[in-house]
VEXMI-495631 format. One record per residue (C-alpha): residue in three letters; x, y, z. Coordinates in steps of 0.5 Angstrom, whole numbers, padded with zeros to 4 digits, always signed. Last residue first. Layout:
BEGIN
ALAXYZ
...
END
This chain:
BEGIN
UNK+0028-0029-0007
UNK+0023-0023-0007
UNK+0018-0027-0002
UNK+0025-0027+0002
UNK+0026-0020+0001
UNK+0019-0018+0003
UNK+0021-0021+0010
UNK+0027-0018+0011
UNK+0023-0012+0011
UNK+0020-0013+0017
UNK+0013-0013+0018
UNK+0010-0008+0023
UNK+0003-0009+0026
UNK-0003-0004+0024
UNK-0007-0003+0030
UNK-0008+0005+0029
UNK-0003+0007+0025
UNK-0009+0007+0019
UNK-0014+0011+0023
UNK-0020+0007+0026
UNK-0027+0008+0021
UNK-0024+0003+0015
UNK-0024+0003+0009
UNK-0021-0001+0004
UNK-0018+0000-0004
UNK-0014-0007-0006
UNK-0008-0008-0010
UNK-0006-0011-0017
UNK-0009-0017-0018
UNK-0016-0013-0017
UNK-0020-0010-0011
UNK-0025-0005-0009
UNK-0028-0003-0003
UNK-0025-0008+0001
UNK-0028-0007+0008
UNK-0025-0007+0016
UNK-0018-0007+0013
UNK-0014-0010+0019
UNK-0007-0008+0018
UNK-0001-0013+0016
UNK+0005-0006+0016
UNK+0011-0006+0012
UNK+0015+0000+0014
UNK+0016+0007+0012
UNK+0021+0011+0016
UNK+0025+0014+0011
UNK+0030+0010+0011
UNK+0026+0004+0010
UNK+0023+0008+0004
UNK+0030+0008+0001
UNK+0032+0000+0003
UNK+0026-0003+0000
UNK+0027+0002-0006
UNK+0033-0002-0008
UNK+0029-0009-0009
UNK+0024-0006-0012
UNK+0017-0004-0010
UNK+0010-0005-0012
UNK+0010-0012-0014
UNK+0013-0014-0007
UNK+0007-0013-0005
UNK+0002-0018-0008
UNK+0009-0022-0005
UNK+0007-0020+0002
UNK-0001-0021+0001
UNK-0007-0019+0000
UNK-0005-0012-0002
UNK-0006-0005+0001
UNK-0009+0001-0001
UNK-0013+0006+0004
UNK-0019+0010+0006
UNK-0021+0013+0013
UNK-0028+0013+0014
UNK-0032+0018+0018
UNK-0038+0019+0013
UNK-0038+0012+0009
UNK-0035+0011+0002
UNK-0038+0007-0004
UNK-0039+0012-0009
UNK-0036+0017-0007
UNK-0030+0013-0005
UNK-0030+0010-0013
UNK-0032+0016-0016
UNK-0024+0017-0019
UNK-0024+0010-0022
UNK-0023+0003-0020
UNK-0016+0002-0024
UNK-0013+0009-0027
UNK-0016+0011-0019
UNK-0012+0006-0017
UNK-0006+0008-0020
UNK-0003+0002-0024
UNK+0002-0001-0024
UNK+0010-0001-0027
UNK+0013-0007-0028
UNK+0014-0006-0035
UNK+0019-0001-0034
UNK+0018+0006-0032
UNK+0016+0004-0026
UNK+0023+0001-0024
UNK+0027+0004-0028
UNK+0025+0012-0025
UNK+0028+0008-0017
UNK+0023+0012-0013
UNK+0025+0014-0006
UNK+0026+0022-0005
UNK+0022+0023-0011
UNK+0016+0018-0009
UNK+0014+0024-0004
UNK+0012+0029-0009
UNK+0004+0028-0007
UNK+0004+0022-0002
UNK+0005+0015-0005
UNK+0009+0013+0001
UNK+0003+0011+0005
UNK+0001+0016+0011
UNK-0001+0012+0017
UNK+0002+0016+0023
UNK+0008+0012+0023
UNK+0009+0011+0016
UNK+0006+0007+0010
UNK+0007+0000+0006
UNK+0001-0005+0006
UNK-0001-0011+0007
UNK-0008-0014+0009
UNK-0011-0018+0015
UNK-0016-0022+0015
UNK-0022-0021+0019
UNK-0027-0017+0016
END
């Protein structure tokens, strides 16, 4: 697989979906309102990596695009994950396990940091407009 997908994560990798990290960010309006997502395991199911996972691999969500990203944070998280040294990164998936309008689930053998080209914010504020 060659096309990149977008995702939000930090230096090492880890996305801000991490247990009691969107406390620190998450604007309670904005995923309490319509545009609230699903999780994906509420969209592909619990047994998904079991099922499709291969020993060694790492997993990761991500969308095909900036503006499937935007979806997932409002304009006022941006700045708050920003702060807390989350980034936009384009990253080589290696292969979609699962894929919806809403996300995709990939795997990959590389760590999540490695290779992943961070894309500006700015960028996501211009999809917005």
């Amino acid at each position: 697989m060659s096309d990149r997908v977008f995702r939000v994560q930090d230096r090492r990798g880890r996305g801000p979906f991490a247990p009691g990290a969107s406390r620190l960010w998450a604007d309670p309006e904005f995923t309490r309102g319509m545009l609230a997502l699903p999780t994906w395991l509420d969209e592909f199911g619990l047994d998904l990596i079991d099922k499709h996972g291969r020993p060694g691999e790492v997993f990761g969500c991500a969308t095909r695009t900036i503006d499937g990203l935007c979806r997932w944070f409002s304009k006022t998280e941006r700045p708050r994950l920003s702060a807390l040294g989350f980034n936009i990164v384009a990253i080589l998936p290696g292969r979609i396990l699962a894929e919806s309008s809403n996300q995709l689930v990939f795997a990959r053998f590389a760590p999540l940091n490695r290779g992943a080209r961070i894309v500006p914010w700015s960028a996501a504020q211009e999809q917005a407009a």
